[in-house]
C-alpha positions as a Markdown table, in Angstrom:
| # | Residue | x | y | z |
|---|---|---|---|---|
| 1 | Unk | 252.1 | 57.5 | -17.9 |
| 2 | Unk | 251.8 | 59.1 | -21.4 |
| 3 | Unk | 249.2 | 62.1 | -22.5 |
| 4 | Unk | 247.3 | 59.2 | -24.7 |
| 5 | Unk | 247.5 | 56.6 | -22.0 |
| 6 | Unk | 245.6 | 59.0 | -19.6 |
| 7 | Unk | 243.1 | 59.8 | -22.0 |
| 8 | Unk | 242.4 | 56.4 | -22.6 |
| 9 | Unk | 241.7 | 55.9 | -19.4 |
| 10 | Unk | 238.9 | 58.9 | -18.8 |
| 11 | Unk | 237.6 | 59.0 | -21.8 |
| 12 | Unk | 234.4 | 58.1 | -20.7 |
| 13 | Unk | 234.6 | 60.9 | -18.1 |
| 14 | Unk | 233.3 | 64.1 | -19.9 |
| 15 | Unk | 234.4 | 66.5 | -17.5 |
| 16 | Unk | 237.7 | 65.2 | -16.5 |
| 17 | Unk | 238.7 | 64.6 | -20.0 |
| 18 | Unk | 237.9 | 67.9 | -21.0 |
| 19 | Unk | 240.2 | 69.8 | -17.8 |
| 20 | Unk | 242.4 | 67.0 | -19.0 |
| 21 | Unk | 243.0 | 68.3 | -22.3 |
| 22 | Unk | 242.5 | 71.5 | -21.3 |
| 23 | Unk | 245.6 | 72.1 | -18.7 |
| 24 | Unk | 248.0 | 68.8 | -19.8 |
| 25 | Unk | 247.9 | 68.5 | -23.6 |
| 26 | Unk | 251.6 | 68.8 | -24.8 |
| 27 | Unk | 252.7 | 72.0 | -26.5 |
| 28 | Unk | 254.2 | 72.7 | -29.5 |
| 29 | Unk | 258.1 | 73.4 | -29.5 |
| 30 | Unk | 260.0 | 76.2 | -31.1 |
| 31 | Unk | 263.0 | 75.5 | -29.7 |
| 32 | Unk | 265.1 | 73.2 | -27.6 |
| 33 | Unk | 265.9 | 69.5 | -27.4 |
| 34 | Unk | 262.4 | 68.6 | -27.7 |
| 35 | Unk | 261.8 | 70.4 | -30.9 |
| 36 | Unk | 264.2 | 67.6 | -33.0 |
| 37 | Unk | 262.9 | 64.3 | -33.8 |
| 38 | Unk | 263.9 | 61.0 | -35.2 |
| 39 | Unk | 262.3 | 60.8 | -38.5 |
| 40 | Unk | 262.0 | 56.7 | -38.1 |
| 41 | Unk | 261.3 | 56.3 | -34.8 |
| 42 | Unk | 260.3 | 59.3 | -33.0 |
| 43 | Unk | 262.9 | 59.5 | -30.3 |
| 44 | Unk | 263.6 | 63.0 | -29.3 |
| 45 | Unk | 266.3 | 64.8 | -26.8 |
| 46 | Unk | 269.6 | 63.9 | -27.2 |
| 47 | Unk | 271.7 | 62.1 | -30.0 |
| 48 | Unk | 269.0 | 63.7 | -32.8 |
| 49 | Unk | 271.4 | 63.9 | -36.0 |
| 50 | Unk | 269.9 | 66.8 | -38.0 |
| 51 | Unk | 273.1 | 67.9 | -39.5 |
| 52 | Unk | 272.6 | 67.8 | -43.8 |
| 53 | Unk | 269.0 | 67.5 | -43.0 |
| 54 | Unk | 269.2 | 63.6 | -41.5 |
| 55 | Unk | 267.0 | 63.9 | -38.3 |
| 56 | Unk | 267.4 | 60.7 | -37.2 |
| 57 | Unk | 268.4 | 59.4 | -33.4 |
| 58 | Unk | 272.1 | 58.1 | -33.3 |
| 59 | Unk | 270.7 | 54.4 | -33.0 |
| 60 | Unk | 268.6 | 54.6 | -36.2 |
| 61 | Unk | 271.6 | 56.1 | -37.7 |
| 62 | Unk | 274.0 | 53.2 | -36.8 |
| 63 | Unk | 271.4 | 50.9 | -38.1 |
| 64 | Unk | 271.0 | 52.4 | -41.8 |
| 65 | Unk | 273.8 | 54.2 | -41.8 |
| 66 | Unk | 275.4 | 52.2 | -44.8 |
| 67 | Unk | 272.4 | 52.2 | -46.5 |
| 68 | Unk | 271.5 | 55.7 | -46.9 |
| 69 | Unk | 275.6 | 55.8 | -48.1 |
| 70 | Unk | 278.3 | 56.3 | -45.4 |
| 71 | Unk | 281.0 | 54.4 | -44.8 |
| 72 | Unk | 282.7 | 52.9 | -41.9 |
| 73 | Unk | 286.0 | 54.3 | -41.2 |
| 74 | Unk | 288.6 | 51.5 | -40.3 |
């Protein structure tokens, strides 16, 4: 279950929801996989395109890739 999902569900729990947050929130990154992110749909981990400053997952990237102005290569 996600970090928001459980806080949904205690959030009438003072206590809980405070050791909640206190011990599980999610930290902040400075390096690794989980530091790059699709800039469309938030996907993170593996197949992140960052190279010429993209950031977008490899799916996202097949999807507007003609768009944004590459071509296919036949």
């Amino acid at each position: 279950m996600s970090y928001e999902g459980v806080l949904e569900q205690i959030k009438h729990k003072k206590g809980k929801k405070e050791k909640f947050e206190k011990n599980n929130s999610p930290k902040e990154r400075d390096y690794g996989k989980a530091k790059k992110e699709c800039r469309r749909c938030g996907r993170t981990g593996r197949g992140v395109i960052s190279q010429y400053g993209l950031n977008y997952c490899r799916q996202c990237f097949r999807e507007i890739a003609e768009e944004i102005g590459f071509e296919q290569l036949k």
